[in-house]
C-alpha positions as CSV (number, residue, x, y, z in Angstrom):
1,X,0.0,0.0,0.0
2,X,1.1,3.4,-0.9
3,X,1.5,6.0,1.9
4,X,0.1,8.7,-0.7
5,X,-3.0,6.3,-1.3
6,X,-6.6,8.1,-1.1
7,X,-8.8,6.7,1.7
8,X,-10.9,5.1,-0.4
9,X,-8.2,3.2,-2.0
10,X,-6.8,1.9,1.6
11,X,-10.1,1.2,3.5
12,X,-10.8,-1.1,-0.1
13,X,-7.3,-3.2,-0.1
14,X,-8.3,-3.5,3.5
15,X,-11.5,-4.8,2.4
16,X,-10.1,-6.9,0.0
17,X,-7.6,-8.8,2.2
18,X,-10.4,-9.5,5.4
19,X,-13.6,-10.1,3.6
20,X,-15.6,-8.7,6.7
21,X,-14.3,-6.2,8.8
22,X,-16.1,-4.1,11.7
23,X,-15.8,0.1,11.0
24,X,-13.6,-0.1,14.2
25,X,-10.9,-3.2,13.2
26,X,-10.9,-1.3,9.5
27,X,-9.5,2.1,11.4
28,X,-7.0,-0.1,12.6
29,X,-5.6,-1.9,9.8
30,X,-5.7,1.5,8.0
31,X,-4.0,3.2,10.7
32,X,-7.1,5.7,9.9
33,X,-9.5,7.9,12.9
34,X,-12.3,5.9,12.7
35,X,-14.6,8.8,12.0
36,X,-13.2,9.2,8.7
37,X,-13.3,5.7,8.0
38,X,-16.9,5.5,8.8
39,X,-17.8,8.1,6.1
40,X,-15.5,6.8,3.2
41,X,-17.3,3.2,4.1
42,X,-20.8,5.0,3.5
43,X,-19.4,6.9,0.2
44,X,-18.3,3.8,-1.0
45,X,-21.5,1.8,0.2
46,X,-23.8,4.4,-1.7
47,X,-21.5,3.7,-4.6
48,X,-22.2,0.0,-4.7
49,X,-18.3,-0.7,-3.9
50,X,-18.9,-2.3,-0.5
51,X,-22.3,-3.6,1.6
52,X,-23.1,-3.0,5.1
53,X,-23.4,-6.8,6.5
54,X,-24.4,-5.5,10.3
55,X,-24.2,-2.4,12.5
56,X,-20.5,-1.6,11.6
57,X,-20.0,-4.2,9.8
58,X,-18.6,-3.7,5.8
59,X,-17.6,-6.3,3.4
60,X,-16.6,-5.4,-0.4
61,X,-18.6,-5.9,-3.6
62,X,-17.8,-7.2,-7.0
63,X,-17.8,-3.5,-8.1
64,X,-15.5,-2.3,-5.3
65,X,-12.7,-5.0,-6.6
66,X,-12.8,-3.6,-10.4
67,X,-12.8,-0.3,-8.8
68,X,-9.6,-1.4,-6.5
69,X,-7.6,-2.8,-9.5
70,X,-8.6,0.3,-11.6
71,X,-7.5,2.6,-8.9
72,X,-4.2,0.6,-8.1
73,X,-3.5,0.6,-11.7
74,X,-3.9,4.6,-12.5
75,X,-1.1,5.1,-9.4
């Protein structure tokens, strides 16, 4: 992971490698305030790119992969 990475790119190779993660564990593995975590989750849930399994609870979607390798690729 790049240290110049977007939030929305770390929070979805986070994702990626722990197929469910609670808001709090995510924060944690991004090194990330959990606050700011929280929203990119949302943002990326209203995009379709991850689901909301539970209270706190985010897995990634089909469309959040293609949008990791396109955003990993354009670096």
């Amino acid at each position: 992971m790049h240290v110049d990475d977007p939030p929305e790119t770390t929070v979805l190779t986070a994702l990626d490698a722990n197929p469910t993660l609670h808001v709090s564990e995510l924060a944690d593995r991004v090194d990330g305030d959990p606050r700011l975590v929280d929203r990119v989750c949302h943002e990326l849930e209203v995009d379709g790119c991850v689901r909301s399994r539970t209270a706190g609870l985010y897995s990634i979607t089909a469309k959040g992969e293609r949008r990791l390798r396109t955003l990993i690729a354009t670096r």
